[in-house]
N, CA, C and O atoms as a MOPAC input file, in Angstrom:
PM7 MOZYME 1SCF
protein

 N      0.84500 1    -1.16500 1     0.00000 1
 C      0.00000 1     0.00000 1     0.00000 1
 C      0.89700 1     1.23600 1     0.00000 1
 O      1.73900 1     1.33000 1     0.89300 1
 N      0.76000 1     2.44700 1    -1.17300 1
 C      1.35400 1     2.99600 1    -0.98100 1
 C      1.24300 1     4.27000 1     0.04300 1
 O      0.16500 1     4.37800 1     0.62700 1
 N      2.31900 1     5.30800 1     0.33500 1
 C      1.66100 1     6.17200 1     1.35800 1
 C      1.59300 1     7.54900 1     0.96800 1
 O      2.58400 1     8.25600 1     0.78200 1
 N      0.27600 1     7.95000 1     0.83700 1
 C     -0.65800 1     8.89000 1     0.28900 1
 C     -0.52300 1    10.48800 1     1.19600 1
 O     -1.09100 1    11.49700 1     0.77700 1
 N      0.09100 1    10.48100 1     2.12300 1
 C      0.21200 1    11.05100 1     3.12700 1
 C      1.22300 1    12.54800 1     2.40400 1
 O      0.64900 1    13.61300 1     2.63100 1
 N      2.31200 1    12.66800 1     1.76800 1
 C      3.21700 1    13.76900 1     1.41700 1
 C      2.22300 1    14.35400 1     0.11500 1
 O      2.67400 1    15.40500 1    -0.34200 1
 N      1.10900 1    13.92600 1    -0.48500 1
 C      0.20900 1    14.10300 1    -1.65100 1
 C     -0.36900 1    15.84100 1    -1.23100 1
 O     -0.67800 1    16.15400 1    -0.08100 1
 N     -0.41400 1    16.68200 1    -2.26100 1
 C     -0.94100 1    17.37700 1    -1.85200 1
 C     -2.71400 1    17.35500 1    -1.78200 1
 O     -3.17100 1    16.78900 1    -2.77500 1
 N     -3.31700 1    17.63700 1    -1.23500 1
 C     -4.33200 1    17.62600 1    -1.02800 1
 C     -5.29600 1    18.41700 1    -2.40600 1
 O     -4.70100 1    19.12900 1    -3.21400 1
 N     -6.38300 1    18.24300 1    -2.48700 1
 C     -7.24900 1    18.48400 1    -3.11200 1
 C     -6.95100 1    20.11200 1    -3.02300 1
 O     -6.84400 1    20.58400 1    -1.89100 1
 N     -6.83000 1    20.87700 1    -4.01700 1
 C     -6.19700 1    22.55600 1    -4.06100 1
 C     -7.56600 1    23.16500 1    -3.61800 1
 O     -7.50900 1    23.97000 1    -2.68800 1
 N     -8.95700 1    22.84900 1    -4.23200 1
 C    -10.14100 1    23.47100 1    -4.08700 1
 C    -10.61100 1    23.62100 1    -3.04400 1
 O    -11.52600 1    24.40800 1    -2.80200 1
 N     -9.81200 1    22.55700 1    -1.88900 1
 C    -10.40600 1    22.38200 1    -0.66100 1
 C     -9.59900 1    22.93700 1     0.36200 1
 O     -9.70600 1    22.39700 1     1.46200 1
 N     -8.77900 1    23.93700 1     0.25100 1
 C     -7.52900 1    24.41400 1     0.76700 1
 C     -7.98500 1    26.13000 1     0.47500 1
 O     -8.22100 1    26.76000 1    -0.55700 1
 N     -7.96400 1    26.59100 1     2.33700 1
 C     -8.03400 1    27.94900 1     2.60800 1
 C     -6.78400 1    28.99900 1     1.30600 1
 O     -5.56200 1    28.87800 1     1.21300 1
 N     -7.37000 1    29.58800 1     0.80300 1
 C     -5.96800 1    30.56900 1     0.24500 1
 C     -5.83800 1    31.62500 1     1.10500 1
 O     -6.79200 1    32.07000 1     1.74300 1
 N     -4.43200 1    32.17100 1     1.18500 1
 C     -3.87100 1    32.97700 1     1.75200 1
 C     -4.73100 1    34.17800 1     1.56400 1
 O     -5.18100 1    34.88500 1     2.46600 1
 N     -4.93900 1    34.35000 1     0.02100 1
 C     -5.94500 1    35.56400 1    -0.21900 1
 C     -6.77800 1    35.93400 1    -0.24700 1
 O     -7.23900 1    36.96400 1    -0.74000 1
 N     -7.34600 1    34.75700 1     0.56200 1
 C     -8.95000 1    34.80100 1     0.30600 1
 C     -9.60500 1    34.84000 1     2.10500 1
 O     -8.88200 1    34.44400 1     3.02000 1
 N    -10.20600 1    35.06200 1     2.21500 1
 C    -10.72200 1    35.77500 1     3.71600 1
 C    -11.70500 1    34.91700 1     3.91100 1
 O    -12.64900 1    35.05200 1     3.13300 1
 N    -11.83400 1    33.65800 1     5.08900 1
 C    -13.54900 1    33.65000 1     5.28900 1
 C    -14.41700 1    33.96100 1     5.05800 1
 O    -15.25900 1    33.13500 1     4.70600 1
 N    -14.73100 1    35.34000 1     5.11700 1
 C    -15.73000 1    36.12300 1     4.72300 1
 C    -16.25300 1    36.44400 1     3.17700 1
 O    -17.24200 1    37.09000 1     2.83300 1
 N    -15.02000 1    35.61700 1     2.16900 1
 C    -15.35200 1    35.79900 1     0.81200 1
 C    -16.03400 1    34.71400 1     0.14600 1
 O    -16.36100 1    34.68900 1    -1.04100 1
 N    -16.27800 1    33.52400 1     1.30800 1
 C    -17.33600 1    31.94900 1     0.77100 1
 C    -18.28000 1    32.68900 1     0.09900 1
 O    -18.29200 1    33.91300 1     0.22900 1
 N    -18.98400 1    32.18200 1    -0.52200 1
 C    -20.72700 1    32.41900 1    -0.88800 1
 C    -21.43900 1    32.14500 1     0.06400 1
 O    -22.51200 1    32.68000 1    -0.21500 1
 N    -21.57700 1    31.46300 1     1.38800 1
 C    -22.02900 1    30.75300 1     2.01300 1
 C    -22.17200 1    31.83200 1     3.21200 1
 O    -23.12300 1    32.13800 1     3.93100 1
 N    -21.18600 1    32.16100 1     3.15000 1
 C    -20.95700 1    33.58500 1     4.78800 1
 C    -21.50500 1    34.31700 1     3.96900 1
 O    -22.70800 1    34.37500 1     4.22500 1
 N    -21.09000 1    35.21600 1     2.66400 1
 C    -21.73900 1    36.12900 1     1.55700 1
 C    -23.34200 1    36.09500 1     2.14100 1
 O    -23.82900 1    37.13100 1     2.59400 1
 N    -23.91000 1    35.17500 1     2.10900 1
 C    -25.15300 1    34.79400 1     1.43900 1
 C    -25.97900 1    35.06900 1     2.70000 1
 O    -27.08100 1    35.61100 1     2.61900 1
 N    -25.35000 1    34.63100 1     4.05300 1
 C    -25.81100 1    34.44000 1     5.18100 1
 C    -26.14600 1    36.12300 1     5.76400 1
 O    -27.14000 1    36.53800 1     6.36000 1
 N    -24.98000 1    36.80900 1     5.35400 1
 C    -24.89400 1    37.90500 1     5.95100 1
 C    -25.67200 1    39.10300 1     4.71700 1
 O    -25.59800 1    40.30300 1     4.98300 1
 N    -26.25000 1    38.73500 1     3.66000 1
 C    -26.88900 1    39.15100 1     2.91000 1
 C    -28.27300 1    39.06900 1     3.31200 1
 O    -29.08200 1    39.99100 1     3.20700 1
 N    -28.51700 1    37.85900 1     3.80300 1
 C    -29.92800 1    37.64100 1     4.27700 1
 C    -30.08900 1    38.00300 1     5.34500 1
 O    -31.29100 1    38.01600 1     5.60900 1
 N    -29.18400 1    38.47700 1     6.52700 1
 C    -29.05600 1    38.85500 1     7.54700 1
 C    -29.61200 1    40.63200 1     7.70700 1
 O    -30.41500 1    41.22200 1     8.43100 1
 N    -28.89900 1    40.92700 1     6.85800 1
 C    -29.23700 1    42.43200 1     6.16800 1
 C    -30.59300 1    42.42800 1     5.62100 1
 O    -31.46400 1    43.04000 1     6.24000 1
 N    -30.87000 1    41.83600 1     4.57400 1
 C    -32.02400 1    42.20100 1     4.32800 1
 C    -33.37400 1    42.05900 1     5.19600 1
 O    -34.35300 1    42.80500 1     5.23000 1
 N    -33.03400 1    40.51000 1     6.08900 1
 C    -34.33900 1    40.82700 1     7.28100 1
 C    -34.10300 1    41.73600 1     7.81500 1
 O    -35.13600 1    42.38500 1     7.97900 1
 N    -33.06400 1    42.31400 1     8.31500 1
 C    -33.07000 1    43.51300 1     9.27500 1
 C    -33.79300 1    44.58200 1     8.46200 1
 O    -34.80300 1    45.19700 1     8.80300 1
 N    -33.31900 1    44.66000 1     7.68500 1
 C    -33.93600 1    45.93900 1     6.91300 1
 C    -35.56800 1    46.10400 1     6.76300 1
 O    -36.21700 1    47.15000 1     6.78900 1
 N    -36.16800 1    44.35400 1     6.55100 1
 C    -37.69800 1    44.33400 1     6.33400 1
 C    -38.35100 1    44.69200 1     7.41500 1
 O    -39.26300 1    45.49300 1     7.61400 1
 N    -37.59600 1    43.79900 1     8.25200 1
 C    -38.37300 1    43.92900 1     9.72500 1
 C    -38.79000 1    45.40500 1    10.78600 1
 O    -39.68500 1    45.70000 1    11.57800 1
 N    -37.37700 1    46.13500 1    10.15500 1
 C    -37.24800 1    47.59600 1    10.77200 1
 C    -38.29700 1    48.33200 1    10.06800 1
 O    -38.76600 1    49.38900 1    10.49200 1
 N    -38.64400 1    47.77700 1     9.02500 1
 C    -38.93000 1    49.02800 1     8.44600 1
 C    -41.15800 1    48.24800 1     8.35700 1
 O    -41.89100 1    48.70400 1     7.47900 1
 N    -41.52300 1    47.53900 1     9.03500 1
 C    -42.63600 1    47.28900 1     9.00900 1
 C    -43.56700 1    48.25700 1     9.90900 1
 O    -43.42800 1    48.75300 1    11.02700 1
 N    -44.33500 1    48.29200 1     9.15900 1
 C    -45.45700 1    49.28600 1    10.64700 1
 C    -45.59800 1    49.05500 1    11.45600 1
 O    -45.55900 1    47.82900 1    11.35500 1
 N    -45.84300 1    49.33800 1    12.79200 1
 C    -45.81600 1    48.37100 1    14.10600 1
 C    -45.35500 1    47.52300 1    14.16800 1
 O    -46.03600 1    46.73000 1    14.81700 1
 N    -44.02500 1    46.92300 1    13.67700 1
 C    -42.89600 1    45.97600 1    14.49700 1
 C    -43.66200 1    44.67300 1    13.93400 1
 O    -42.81400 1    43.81500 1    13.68800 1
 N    -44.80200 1    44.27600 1    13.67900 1
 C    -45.30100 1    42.82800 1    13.92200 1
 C    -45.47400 1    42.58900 1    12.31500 1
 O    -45.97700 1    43.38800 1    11.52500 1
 N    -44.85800 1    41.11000 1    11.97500 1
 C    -44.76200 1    41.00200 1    11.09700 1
 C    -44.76400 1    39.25000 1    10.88300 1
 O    -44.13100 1    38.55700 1    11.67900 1
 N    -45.68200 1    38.50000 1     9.51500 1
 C    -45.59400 1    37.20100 1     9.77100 1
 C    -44.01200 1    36.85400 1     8.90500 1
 O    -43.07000 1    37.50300 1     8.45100 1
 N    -44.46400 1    35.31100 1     9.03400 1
 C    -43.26900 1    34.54300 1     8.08300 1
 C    -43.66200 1    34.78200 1     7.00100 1
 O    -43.09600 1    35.57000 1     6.24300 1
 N    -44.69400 1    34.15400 1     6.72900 1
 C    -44.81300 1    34.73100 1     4.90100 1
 C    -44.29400 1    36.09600 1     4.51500 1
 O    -43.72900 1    36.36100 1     3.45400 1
 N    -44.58500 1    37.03500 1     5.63000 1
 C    -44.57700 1    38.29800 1     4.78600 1
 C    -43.13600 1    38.50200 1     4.31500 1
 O    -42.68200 1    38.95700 1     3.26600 1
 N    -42.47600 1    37.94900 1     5.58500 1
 C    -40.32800 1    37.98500 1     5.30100 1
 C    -40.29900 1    37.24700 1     4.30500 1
 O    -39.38900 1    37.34200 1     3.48200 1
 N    -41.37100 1    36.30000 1     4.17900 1
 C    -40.24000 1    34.98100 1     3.00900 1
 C    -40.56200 1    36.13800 1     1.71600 1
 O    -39.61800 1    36.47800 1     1.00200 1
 N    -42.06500 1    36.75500 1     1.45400 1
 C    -42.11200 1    37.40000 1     0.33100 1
 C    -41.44700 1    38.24800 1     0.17000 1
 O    -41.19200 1    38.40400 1    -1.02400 1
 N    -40.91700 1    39.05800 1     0.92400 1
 C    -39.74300 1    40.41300 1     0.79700 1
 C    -38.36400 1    39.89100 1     0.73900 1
 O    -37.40300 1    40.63000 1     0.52500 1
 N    -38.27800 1    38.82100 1     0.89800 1
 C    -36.96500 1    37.71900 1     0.71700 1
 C    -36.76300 1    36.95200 1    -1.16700 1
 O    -35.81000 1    36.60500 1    -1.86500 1
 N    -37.81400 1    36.98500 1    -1.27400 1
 C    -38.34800 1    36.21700 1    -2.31900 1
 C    -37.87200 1    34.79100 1    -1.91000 1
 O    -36.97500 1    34.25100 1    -2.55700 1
 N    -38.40400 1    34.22500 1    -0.93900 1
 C    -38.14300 1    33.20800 1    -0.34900 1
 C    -38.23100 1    32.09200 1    -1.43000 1
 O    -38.94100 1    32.27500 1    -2.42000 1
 N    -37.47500 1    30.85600 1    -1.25300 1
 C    -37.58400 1    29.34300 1    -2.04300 1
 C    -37.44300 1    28.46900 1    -0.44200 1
 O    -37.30500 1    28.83300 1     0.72500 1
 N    -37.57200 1    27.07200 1    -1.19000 1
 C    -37.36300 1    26.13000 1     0.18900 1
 C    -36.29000 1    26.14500 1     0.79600 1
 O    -36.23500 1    25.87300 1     1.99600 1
 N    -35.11100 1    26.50400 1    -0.00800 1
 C    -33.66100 1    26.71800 1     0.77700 1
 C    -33.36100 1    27.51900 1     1.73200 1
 O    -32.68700 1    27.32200 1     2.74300 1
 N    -34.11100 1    28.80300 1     1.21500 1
 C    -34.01100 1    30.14200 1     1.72400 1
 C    -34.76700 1    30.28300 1     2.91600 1
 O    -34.28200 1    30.83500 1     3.90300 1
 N    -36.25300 1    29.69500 1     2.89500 1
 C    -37.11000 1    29.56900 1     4.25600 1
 C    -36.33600 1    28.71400 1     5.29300 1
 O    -36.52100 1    29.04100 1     6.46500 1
 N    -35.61300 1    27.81400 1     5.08800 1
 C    -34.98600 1    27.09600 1     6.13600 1
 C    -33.72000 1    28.08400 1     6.87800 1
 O    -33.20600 1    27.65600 1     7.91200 1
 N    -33.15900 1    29.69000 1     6.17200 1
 C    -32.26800 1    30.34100 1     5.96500 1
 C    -32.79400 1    31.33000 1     6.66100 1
 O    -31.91400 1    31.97700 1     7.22800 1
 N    -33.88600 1    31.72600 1     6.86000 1
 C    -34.66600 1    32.29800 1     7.15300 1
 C    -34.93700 1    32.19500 1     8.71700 1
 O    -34.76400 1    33.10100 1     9.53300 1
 N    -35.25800 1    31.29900 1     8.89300 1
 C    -35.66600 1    30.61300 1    10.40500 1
 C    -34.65800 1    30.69400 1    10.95000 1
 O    -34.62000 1    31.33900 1    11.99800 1
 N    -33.29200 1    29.97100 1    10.35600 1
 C    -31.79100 1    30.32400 1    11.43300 1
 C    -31.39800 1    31.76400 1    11.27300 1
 O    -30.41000 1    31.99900 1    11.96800 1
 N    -31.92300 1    33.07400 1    10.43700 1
 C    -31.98200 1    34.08000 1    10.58800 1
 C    -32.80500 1    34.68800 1    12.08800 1
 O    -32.36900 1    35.34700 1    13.03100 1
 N    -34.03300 1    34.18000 1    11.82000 1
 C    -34.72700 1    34.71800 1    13.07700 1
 C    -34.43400 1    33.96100 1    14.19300 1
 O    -34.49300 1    34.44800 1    15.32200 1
 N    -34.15600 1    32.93800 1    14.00400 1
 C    -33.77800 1    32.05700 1    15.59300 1
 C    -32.28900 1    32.81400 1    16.29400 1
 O    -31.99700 1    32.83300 1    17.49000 1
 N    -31.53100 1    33.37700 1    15.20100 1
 C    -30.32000 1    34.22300 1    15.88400 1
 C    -31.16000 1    35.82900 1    16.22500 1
 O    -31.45800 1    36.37400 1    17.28800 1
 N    -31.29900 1    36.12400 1    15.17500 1
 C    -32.60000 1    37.71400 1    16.04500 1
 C    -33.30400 1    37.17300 1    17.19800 1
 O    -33.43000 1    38.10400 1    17.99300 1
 N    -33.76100 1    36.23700 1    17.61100 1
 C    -34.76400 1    36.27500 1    18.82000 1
 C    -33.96100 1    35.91800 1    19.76500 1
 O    -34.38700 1    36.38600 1    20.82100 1
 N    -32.57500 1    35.05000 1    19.98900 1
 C    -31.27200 1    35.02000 1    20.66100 1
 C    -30.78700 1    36.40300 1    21.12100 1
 O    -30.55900 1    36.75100 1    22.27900 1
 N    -30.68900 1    37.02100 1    20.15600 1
 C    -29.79200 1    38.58300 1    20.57800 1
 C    -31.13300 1    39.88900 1    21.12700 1
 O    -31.18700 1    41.11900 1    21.13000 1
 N    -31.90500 1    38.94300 1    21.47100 1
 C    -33.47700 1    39.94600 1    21.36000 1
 C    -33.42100 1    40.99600 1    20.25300 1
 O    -33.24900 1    42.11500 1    20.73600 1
 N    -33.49700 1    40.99300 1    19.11500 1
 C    -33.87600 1    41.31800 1    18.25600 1
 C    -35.41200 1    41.22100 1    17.40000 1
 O    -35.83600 1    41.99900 1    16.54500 1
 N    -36.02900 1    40.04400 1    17.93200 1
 C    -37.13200 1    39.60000 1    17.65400 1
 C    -37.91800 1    38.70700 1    18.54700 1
 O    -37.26300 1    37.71600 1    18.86800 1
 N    -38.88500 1    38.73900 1    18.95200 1
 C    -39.93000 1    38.03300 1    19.56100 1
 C    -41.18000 1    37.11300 1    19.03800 1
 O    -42.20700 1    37.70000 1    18.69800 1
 N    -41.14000 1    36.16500 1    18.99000 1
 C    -42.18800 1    35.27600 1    18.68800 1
 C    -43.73200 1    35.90900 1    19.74400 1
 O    -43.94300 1    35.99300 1    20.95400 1
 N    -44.55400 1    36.25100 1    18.46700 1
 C    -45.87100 1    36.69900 1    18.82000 1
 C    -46.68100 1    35.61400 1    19.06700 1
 O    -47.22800 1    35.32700 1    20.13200 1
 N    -46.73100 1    34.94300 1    17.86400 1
 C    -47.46100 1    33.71900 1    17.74700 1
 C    -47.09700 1    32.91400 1    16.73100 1
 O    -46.28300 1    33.40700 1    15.95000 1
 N    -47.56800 1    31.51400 1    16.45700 1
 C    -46.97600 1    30.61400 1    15.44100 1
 C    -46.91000 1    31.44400 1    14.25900 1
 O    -47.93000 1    32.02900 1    13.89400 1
 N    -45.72400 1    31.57500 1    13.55700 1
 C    -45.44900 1    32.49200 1    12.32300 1
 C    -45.43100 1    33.86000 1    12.26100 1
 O    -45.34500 1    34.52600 1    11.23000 1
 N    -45.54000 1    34.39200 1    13.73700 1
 C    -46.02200 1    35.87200 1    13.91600 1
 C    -44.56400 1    36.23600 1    15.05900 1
 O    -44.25100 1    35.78300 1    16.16000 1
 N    -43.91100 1    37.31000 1    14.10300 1
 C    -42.70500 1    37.92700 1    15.40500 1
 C    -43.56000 1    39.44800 1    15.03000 1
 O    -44.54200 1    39.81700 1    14.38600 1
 N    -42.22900 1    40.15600 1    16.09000 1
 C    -42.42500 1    41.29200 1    16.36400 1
 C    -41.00300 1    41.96400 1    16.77000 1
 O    -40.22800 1    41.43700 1    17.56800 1
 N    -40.83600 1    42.83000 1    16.30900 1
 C    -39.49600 1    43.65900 1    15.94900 1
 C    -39.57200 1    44.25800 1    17.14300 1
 O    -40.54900 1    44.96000 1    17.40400 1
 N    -38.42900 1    44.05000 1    18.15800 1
 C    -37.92400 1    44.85500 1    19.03900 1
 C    -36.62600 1    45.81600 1    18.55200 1
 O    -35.56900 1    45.48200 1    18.01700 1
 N    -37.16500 1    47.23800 1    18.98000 1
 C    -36.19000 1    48.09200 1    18.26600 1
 C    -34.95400 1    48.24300 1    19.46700 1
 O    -35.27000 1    48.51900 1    20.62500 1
 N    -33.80300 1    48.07400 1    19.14700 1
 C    -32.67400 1    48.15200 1    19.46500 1
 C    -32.29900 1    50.16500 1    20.23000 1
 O    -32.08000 1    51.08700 1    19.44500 1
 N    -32.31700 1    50.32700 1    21.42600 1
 C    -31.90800 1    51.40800 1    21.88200 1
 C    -30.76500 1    51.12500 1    22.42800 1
 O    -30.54800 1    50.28100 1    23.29800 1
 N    -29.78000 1    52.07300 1    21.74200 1
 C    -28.67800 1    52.49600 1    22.59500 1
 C    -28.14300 1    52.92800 1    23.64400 1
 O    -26.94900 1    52.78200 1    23.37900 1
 N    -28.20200 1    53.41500 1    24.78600 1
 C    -27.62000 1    54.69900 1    25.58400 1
 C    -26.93800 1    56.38400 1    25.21200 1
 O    -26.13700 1    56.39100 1    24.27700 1
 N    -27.02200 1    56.78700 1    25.41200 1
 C    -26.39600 1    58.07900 1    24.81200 1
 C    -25.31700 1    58.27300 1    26.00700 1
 O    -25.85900 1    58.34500 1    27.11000 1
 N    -24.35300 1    58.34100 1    26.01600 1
 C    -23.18300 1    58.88300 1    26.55400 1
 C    -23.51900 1    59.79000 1    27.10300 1
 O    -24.43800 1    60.36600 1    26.52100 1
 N    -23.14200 1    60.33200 1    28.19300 1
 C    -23.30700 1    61.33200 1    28.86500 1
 C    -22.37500 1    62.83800 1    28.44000 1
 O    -21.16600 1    62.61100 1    28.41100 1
 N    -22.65100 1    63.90200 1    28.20400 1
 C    -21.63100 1    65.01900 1    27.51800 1
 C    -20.65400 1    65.02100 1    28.33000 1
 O    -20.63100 1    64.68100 1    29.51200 1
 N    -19.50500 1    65.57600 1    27.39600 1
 C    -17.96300 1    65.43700 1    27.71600 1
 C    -18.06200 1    66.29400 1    29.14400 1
 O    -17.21700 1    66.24600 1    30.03700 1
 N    -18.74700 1    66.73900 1    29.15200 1
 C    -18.69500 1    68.26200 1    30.90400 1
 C    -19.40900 1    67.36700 1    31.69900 1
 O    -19.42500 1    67.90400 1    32.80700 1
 N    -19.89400 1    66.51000 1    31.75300 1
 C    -20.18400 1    65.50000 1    33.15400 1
 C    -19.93900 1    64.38000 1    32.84200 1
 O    -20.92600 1    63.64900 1    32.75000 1
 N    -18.62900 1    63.78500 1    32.56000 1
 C    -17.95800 1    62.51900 1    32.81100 1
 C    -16.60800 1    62.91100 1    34.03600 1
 O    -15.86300 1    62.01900 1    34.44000 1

């Protein structure tokens, strides 16, 4: 048997130096859809909004609805979103603090 071991490996399957994590299609894609719910959700009238309505502003497919759900299951993690009811969230808006002015710190 010979030993396969000094072989270089499959090139396609090998990080490049020049290429960043962040340049997969896969992270691309994630953080594309990440953006765009944020964007739907912020921008709905009163915060409450179903699944259908994201998958349609998504132009959702079966891939994408499953893409979708681990979208909102990380928003309702970071409270970003709240489950209203089956298929029904509701946009919690994100407040900051304001710093206190430079003359009373």
């Amino acid at each position: 048997m010979a030993d396969n071991s000094n072989e270089d490996p499959d090139p396609s399957l090998r990080l490049s130096a020049e290429r960043a994590p962040t340049d997969f299609p896969a992270v691309t894609s994630a953080r594309l859809m990440s953006q765009n719910t944020l964007q739907f959700i912020s921008s709905v009238p009163g915060g409450v909004f179903t699944l259908e309505q994201l998958e349609g502003a998504l132009g959702g497919d079966k891939f994408a609805k499953r893409r979708i759900y681990d979208v909102l299951n990380v928003f309702q993690g970071i409270g970003i979103v709240a489950r209203v009811a089956k298929g029904v969230f509701r946009y919690v808006p994100v407040v900051l603090p304001t710093p206190p002015p430079a003359d009373q710190q």
